[in-house]
KEBATOR-570773 format. One record per residue: residue number from 1; x, y, z of N, C-alpha, C in turn. Coordinates in steps of 0.2 Angstrom, whole numbers, plus 5000, padded with zeros to 4 digits. Example, Ala and Ser with C-alpha at 12.3 -4.5 7.8 and 13.67 -1.06 7.14 Angstrom:
# KEBATOR-570773
{pt 1; {5066; 4972; 5039}; {5062; 4978; 5039}; {5066; 4984; 5039}}
{pt 2; {5064; 4989; 5035}; {5068; 4995; 5036}; {5064; 5000; 5039}}
***
This chain:
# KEBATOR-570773
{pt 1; {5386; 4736; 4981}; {5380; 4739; 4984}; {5374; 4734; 4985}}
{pt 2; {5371; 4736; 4990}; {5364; 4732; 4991}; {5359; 4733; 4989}}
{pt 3; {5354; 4727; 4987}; {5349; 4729; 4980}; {5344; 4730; 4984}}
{pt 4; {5340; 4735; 4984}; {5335; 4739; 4987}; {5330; 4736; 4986}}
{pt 5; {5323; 4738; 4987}; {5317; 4734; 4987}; {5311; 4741; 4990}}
{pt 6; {5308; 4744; 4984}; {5307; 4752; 4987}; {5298; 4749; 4987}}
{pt 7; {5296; 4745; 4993}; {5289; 4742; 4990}; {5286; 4743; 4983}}
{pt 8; {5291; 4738; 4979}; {5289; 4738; 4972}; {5286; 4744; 4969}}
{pt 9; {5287; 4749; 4969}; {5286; 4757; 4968}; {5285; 4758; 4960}}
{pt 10; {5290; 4753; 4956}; {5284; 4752; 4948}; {5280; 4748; 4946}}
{pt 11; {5277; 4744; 4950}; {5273; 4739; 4951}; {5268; 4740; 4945}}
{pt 12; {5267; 4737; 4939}; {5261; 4738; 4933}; {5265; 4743; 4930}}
{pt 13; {5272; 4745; 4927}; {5273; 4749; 4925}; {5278; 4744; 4920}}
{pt 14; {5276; 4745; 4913}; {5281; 4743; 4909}; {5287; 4747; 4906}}
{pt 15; {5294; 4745; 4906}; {5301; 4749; 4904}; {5305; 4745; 4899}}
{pt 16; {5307; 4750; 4896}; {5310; 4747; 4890}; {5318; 4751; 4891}}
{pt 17; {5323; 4746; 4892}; {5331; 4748; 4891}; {5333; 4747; 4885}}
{pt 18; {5336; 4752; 4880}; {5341; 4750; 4875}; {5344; 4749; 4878}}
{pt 19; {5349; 4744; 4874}; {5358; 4742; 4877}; {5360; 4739; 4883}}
{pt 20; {5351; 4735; 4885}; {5350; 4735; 4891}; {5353; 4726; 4891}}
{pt 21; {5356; 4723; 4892}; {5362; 4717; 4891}; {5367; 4717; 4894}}
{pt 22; {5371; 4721; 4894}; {5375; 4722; 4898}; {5379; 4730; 4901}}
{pt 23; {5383; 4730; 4905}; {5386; 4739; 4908}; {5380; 4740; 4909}}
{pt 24; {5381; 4745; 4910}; {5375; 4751; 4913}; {5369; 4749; 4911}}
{pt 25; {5367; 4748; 4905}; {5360; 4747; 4903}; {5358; 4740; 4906}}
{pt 26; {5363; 4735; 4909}; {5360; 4728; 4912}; {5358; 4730; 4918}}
{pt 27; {5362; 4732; 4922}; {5361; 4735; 4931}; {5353; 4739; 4928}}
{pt 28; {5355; 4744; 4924}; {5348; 4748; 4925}; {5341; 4743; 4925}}
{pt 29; {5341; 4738; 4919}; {5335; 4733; 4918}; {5333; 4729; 4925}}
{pt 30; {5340; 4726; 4929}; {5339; 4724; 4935}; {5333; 4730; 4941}}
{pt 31; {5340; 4735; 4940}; {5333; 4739; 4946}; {5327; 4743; 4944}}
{pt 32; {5326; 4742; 4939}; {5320; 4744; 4936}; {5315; 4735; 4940}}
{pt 33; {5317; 4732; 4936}; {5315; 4723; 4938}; {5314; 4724; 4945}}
{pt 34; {5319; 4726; 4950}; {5318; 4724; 4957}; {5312; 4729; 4959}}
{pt 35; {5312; 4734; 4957}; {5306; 4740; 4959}; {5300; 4738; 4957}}
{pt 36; {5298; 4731; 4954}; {5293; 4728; 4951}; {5290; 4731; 4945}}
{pt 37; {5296; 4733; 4940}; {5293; 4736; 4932}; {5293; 4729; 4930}}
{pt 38; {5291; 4729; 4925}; {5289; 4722; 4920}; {5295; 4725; 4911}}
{pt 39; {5301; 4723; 4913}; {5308; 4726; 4909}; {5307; 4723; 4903}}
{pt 40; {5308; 4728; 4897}; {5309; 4726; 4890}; {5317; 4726; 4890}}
{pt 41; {5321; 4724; 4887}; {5326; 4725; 4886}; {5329; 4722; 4878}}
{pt 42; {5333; 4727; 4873}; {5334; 4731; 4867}; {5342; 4729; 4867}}
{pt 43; {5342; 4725; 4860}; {5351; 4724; 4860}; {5351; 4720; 4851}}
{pt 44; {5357; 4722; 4848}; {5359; 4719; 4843}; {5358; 4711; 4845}}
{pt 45; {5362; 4708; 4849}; {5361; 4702; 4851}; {5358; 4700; 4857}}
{pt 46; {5356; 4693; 4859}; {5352; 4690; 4865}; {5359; 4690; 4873}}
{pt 47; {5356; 4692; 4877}; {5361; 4691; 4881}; {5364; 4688; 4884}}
{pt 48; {5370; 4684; 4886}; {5374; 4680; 4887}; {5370; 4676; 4892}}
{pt 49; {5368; 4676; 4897}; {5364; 4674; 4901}; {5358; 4673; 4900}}
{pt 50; {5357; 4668; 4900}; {5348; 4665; 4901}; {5343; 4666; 4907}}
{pt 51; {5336; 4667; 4907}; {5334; 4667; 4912}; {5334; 4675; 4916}}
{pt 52; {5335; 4678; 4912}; {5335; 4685; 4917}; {5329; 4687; 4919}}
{pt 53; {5323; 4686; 4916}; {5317; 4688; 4917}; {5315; 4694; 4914}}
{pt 54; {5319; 4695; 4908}; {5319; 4701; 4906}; {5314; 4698; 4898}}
{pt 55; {5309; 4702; 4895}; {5306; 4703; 4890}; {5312; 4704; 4884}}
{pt 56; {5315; 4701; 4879}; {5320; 4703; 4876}; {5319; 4704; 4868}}
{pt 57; {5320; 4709; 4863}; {5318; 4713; 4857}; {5326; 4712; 4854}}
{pt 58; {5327; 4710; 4849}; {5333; 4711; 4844}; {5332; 4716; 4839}}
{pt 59; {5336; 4719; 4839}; {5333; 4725; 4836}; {5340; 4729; 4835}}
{pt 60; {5343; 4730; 4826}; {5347; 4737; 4827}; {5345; 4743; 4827}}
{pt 61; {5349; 4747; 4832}; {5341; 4753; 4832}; {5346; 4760; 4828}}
{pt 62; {5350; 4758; 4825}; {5353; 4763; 4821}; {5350; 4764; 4814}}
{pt 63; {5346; 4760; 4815}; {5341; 4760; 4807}; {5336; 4762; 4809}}
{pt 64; {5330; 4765; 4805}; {5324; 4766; 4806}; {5319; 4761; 4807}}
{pt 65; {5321; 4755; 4804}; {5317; 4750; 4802}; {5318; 4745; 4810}}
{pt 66; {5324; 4747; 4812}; {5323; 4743; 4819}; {5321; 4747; 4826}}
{pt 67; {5321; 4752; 4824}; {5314; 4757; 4828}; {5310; 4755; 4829}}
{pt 68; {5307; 4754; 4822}; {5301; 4755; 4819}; {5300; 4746; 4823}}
{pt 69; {5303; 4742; 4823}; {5300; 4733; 4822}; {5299; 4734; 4831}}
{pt 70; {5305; 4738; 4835}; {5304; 4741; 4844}; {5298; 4742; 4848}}
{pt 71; {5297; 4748; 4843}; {5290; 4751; 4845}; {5282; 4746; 4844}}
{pt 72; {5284; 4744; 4836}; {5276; 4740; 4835}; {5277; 4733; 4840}}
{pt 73; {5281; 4732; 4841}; {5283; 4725; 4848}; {5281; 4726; 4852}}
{pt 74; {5285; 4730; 4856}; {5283; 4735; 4861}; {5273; 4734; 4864}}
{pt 75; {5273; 4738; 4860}; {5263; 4740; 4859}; {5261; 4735; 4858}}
{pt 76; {5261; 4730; 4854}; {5257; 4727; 4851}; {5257; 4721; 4855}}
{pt 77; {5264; 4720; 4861}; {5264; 4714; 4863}; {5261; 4717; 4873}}
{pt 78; {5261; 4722; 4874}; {5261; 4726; 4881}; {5255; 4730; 4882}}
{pt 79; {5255; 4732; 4876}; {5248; 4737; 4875}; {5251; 4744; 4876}}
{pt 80; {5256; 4746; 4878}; {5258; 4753; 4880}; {5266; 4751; 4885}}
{pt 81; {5268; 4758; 4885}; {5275; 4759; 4887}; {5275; 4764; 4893}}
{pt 82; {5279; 4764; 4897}; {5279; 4770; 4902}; {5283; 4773; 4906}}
{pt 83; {5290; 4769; 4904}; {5297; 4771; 4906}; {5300; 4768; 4900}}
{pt 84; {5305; 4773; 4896}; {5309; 4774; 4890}; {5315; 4776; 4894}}
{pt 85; {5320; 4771; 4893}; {5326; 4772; 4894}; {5331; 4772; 4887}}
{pt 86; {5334; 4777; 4885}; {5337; 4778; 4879}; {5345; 4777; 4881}}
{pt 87; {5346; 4770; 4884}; {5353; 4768; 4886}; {5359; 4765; 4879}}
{pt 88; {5357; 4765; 4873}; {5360; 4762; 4870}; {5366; 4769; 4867}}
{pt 89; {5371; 4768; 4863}; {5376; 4773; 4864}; {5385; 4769; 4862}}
{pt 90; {5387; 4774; 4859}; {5398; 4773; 4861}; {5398; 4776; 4854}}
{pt 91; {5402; 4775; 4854}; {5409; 4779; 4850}; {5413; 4770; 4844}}
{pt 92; {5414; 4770; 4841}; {5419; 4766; 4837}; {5424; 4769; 4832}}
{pt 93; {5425; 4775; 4834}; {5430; 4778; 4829}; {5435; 4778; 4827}}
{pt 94; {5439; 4778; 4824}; {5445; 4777; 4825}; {5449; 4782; 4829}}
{pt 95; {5456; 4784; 4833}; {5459; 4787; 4833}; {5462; 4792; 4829}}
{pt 96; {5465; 4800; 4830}; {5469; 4803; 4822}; {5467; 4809; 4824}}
{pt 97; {5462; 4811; 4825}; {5458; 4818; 4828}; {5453; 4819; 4819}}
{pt 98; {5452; 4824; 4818}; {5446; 4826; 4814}; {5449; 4824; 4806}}
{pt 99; {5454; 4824; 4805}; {5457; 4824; 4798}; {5455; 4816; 4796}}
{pt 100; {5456; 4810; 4801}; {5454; 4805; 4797}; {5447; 4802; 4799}}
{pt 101; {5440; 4807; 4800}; {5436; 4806; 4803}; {5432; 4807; 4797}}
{pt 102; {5428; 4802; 4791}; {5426; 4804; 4786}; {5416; 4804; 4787}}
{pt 103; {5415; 4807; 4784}; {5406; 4807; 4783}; {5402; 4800; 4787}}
{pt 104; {5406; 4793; 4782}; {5403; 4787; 4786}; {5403; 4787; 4794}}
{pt 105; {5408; 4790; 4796}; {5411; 4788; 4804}; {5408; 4796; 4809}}
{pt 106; {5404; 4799; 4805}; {5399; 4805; 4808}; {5394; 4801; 4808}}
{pt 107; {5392; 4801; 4802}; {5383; 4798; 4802}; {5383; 4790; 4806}}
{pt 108; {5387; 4785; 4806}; {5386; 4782; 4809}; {5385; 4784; 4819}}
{pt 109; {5390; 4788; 4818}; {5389; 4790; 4826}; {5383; 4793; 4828}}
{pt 110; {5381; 4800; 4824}; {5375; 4800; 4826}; {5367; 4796; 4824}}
{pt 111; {5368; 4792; 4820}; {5362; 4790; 4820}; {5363; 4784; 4827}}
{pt 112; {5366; 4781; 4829}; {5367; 4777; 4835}; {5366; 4783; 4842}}
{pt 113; {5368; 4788; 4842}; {5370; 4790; 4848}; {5362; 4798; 4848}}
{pt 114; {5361; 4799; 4841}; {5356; 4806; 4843}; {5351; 4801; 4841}}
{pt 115; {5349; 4799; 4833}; {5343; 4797; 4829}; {5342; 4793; 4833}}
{pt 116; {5342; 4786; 4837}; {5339; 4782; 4836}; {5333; 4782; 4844}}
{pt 117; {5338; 4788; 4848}; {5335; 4790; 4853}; {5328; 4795; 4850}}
{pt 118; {5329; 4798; 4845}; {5325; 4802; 4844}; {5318; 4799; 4840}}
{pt 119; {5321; 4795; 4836}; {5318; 4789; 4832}; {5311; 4784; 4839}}
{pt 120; {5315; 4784; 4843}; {5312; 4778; 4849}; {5306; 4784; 4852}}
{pt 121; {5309; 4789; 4855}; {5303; 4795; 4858}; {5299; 4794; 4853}}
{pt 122; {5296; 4798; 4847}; {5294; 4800; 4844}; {5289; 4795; 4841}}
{pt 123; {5292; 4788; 4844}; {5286; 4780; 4841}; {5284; 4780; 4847}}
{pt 124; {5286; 4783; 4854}; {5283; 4780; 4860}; {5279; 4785; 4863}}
{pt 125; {5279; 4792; 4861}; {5277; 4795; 4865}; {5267; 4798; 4864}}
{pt 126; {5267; 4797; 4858}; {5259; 4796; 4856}; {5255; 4793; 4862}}
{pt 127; {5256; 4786; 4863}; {5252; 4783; 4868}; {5256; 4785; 4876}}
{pt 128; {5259; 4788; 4878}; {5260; 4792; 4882}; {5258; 4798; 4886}}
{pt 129; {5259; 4803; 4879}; {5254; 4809; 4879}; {5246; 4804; 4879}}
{pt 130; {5243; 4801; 4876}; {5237; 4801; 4877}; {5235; 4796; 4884}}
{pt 131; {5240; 4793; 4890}; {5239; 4795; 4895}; {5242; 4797; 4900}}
{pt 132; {5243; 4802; 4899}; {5247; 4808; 4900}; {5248; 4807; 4906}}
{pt 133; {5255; 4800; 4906}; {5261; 4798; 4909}; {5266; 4794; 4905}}
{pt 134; {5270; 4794; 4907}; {5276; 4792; 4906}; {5284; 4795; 4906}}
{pt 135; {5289; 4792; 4907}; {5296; 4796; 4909}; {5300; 4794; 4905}}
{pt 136; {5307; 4797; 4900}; {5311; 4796; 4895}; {5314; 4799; 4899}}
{pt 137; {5320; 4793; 4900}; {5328; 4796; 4903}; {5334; 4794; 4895}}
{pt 138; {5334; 4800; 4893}; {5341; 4799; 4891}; {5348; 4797; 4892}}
{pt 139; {5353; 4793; 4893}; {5359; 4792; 4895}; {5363; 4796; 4889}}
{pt 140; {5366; 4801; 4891}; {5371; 4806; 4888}; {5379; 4803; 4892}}
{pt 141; {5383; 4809; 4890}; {5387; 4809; 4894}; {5392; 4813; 4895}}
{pt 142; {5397; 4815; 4901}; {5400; 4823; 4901}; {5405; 4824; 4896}}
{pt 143; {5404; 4817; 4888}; {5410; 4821; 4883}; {5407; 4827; 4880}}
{pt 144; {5398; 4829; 4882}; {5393; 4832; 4878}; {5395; 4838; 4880}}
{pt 145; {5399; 4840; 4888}; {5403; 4846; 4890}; {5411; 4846; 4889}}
{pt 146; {5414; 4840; 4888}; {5421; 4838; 4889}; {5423; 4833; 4883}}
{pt 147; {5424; 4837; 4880}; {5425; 4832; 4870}; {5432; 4829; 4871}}
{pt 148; {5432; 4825; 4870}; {5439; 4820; 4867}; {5441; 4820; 4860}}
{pt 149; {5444; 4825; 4859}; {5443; 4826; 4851}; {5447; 4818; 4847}}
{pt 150; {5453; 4815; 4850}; {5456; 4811; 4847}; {5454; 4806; 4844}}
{pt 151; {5446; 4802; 4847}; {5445; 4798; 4844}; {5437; 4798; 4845}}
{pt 152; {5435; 4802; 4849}; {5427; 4804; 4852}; {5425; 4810; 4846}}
{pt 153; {5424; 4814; 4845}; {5424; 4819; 4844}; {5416; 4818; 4842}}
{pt 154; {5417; 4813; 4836}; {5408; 4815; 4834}; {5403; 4812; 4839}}
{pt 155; {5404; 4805; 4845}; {5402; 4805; 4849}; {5401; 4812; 4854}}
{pt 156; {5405; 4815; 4855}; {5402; 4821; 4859}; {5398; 4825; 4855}}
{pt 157; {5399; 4827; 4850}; {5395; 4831; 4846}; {5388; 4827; 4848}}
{pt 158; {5387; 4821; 4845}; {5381; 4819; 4845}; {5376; 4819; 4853}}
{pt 159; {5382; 4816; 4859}; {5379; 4819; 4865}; {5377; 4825; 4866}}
{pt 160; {5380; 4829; 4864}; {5379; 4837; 4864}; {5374; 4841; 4862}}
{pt 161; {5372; 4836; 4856}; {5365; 4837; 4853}; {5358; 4833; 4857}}
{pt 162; {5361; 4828; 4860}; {5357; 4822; 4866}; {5352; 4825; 4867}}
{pt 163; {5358; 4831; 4872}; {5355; 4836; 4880}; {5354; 4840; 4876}}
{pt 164; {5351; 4843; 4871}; {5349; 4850; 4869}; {5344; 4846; 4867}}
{pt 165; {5341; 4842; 4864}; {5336; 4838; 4861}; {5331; 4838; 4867}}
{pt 166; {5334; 4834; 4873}; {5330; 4832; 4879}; {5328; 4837; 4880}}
{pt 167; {5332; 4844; 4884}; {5329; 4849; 4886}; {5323; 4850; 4883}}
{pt 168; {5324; 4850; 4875}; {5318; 4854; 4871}; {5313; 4849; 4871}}
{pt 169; {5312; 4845; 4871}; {5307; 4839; 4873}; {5303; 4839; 4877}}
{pt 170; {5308; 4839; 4882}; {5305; 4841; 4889}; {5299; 4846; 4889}}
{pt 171; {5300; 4850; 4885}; {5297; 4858; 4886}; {5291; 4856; 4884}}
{pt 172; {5290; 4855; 4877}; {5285; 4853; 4874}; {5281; 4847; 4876}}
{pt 173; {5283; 4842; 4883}; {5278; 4838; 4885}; {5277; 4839; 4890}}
{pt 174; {5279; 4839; 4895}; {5280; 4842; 4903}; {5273; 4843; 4903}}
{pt 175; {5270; 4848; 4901}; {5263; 4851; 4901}; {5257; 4845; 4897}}
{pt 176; {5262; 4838; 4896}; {5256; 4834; 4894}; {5258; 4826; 4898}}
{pt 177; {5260; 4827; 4904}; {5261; 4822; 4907}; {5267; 4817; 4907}}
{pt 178; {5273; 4820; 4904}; {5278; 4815; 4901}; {5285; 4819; 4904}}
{pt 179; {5288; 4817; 4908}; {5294; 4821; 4910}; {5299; 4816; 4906}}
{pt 180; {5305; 4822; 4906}; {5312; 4819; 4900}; {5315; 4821; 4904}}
{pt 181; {5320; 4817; 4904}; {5326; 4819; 4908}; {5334; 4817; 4905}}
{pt 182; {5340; 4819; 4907}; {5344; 4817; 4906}; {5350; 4813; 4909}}
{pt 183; {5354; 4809; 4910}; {5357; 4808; 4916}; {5366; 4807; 4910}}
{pt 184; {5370; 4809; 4914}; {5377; 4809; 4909}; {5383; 4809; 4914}}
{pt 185; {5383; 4801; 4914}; {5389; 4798; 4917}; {5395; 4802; 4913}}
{pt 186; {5401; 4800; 4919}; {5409; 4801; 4916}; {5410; 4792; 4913}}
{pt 187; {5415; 4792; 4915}; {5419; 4783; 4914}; {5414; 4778; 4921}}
{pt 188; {5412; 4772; 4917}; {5410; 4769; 4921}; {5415; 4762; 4919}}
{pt 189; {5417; 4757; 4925}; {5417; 4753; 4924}; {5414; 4746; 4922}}
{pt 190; {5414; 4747; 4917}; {5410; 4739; 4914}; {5416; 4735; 4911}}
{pt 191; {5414; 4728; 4909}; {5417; 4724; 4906}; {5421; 4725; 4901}}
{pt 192; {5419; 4730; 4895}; {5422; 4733; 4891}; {5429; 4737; 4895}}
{pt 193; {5426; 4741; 4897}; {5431; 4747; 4900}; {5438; 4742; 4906}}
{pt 194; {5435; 4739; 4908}; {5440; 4733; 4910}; {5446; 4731; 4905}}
{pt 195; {5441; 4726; 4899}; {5446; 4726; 4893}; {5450; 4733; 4889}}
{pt 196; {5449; 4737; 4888}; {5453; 4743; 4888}; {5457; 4743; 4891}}
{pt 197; {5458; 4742; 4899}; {5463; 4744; 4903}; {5467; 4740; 4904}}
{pt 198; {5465; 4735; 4903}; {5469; 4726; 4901}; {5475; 4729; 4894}}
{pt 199; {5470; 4729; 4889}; {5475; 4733; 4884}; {5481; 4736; 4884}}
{pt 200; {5479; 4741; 4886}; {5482; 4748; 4890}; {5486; 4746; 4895}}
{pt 201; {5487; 4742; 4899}; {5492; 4739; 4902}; {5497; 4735; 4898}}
{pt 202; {5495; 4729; 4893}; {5498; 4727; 4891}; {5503; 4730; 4887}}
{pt 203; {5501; 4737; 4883}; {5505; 4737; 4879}; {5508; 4743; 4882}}
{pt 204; {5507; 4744; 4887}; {5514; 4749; 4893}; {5520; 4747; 4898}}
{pt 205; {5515; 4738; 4898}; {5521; 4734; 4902}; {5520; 4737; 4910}}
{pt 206; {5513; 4740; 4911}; {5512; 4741; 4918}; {5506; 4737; 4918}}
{pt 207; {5503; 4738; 4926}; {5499; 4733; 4930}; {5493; 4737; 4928}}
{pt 208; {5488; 4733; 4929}; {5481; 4736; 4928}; {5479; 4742; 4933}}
{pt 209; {5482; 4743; 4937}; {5479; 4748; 4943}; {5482; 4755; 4941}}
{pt 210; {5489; 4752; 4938}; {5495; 4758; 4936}; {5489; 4762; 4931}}
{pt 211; {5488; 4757; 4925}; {5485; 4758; 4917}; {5479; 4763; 4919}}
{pt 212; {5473; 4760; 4924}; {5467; 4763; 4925}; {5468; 4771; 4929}}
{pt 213; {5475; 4771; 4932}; {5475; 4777; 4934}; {5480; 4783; 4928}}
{pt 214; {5484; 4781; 4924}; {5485; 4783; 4916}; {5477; 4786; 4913}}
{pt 215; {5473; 4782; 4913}; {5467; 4782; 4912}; {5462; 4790; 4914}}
{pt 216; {5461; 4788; 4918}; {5458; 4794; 4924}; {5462; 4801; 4922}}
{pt 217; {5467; 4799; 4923}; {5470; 4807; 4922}; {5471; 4809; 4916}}
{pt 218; {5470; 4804; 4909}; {5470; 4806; 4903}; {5463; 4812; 4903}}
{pt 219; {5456; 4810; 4907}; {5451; 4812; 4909}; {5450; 4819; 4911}}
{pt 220; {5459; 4821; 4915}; {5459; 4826; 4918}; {5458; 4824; 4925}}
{pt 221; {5459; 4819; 4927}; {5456; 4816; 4933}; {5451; 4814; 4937}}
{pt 222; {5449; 4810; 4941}; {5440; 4808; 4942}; {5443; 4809; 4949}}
{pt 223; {5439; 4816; 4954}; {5442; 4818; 4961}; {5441; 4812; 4965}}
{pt 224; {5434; 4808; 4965}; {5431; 4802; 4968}; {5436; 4797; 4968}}
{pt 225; {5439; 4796; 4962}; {5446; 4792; 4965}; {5447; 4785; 4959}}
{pt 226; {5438; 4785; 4955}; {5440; 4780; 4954}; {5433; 4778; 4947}}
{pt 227; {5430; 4774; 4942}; {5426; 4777; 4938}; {5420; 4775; 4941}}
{pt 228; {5415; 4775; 4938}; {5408; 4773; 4942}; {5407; 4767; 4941}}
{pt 229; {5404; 4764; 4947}; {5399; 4756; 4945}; {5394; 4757; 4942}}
{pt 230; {5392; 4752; 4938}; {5384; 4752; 4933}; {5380; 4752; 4938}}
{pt 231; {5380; 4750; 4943}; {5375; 4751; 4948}; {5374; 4755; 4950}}
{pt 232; {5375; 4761; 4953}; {5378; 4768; 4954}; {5374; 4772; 4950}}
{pt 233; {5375; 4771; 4942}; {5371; 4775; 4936}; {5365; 4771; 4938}}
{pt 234; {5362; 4765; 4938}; {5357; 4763; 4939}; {5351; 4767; 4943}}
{pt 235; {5356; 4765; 4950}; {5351; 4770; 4955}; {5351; 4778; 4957}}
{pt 236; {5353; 4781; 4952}; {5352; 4785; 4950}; {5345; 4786; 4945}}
{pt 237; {5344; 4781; 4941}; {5339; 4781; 4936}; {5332; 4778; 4939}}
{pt 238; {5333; 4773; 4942}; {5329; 4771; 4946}; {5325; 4777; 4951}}
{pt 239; {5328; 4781; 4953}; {5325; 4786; 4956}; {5323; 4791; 4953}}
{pt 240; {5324; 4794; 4946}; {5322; 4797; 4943}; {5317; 4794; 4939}}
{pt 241; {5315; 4790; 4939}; {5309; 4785; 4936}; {5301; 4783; 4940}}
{pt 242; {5304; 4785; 4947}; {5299; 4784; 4954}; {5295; 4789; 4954}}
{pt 243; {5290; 4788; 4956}; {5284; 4793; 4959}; {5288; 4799; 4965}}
{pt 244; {5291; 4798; 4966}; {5297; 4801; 4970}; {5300; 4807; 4969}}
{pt 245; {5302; 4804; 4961}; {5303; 4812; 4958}; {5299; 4814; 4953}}
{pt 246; {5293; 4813; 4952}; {5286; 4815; 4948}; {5289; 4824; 4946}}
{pt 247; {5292; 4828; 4952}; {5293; 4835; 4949}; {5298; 4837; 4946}}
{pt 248; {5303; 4832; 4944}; {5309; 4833; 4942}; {5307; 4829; 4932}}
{pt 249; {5309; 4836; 4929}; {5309; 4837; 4920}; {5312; 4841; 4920}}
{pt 250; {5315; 4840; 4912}; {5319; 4844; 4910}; {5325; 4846; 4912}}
{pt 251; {5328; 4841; 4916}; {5335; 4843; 4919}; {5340; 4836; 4919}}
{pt 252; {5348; 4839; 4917}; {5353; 4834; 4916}; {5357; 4831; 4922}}
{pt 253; {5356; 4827; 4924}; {5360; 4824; 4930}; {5368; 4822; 4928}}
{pt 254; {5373; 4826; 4930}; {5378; 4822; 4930}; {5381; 4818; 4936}}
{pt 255; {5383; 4811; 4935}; {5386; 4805; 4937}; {5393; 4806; 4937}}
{pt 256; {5398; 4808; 4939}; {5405; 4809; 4936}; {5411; 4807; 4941}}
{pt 257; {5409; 4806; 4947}; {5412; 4809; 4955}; {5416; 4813; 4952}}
{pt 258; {5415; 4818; 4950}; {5418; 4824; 4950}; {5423; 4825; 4945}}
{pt 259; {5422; 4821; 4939}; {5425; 4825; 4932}; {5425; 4830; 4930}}
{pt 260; {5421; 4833; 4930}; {5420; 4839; 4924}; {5422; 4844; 4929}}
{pt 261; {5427; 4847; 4926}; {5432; 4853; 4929}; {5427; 4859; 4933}}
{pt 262; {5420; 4860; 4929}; {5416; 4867; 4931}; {5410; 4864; 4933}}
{pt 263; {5406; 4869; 4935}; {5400; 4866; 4938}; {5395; 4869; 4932}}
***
């Protein structure tokens, strides 16, 4: 895809990505960058590559205490916040389905996939509402309609709470200048999801193209043919962060090329 250039359209606008390193959450930081925001970006570790021009915060944000260290940085170092991307997020469970899913391997999930998003709103949106702008796009995803119970399950759950979360957010700030939105890819293609299928190949003794499409139809099949590039979820969020779509709250965009069996 070609990198766009929307007359720097967030020009003085500061954005903060979780997860924002690499997959999805990297692309996102970029075209938020290209559109002239001035990018925070949020990760356990420093990103592999130097030089991004990204503002970078260490931080685990499955604690309270690394929320809490986000936000006083955040402010303390920018004076305010104005595009909240809550892209950080996955699943580490084991396989087995619900019988060997114990209490740690819940609360762990959601405190990474619901808490810490709900944790970050709730530290950023004070100075928001009091200049009553700002946009929070949550990254969810269609397991929040389509659970994989095998080794996802509490991730979906947690997603599932995401989107009900944001909705009700939304509702309550909308009317004070802060739109919430949600956006919920299917399978995207990143580096990870590459090594997966690398995996998956290996231990089938078939080729990577065979493994990725074993893949897809495990999903129920992706009609598009194929999973999403980060870039793809990016500009979709890019848009939704623009003065462009200033009337759009309260509502879930799904990303999928056509996963999700219903509409």
């Amino acid at each position: 895809m070609s990198t766009f250039n929307f007359n720097q359209e967030l020009e003085d606008k500061i954005a903060l990505v979780t997860g924002g390193t690499k997959g999805a959450g990297k692309a996102i930081a970029e075209r938020l960058s290209n559109a002239g925001a001035k990018v925070i970006v949020v990760a356990r570790n420093p990103p592999v590559e130097n030089g991004s021009g990204f503002h970078f915060i260490a931080a685990d944000l499955s604690t309270a205490e690394g929320t809490e260290k986000v936000v006083s940085t955040t402010l303390n170092q920018f004076g305010k916040l104005d595009i909240l991307i809550n892209n950080m997020g996955g699943s580490e469970t084991k396989g087995g389905g619900f019988a060997v899913l114990g209490d740690k391997d819940w609360l762990e999930t959601l405190q990474t996939n619901l808490l810490a998003p709900v944790r970050l709103d709730r530290g950023f949106l004070p100075q928001m509402i009091a200049n009553k702008s700002g946009v929070i796009i949550h990254i969810g995803s269609i397991q929040a309609k389509l659970p994989l119970f095998d080794s996802t399950l509490p991730y979906a759950a947690a997603k599932a709470g995401l989107l009900n979360y944001s909705k009700g957010l939304s509702n309550e700030v909308a009317p004070k200048g802060v739109r919430v939105l949600t956006v919920s890819p299917g399978w995207i293609m990143t580096t990870s999801s590459s090594r997966l299928v690398e995996r998956l190949a290996d231990n089938s003794n078939t080729s990577f193209e065979e493994a990725k499409q074993d893949l897809m139809q495990s999903l129920g099949g992706i009609p598009y043919g194929r999973p999403a590039e980060p870039k793809e979820i990016a500009e979709l969020v890019g848009f939704l962060v623009s003065p462009r779509a200033n009337y759009l709250t309260g509502t879930a965009y799904v990303i999928d090329g056509g996963t999700l069996p219903t509409i």
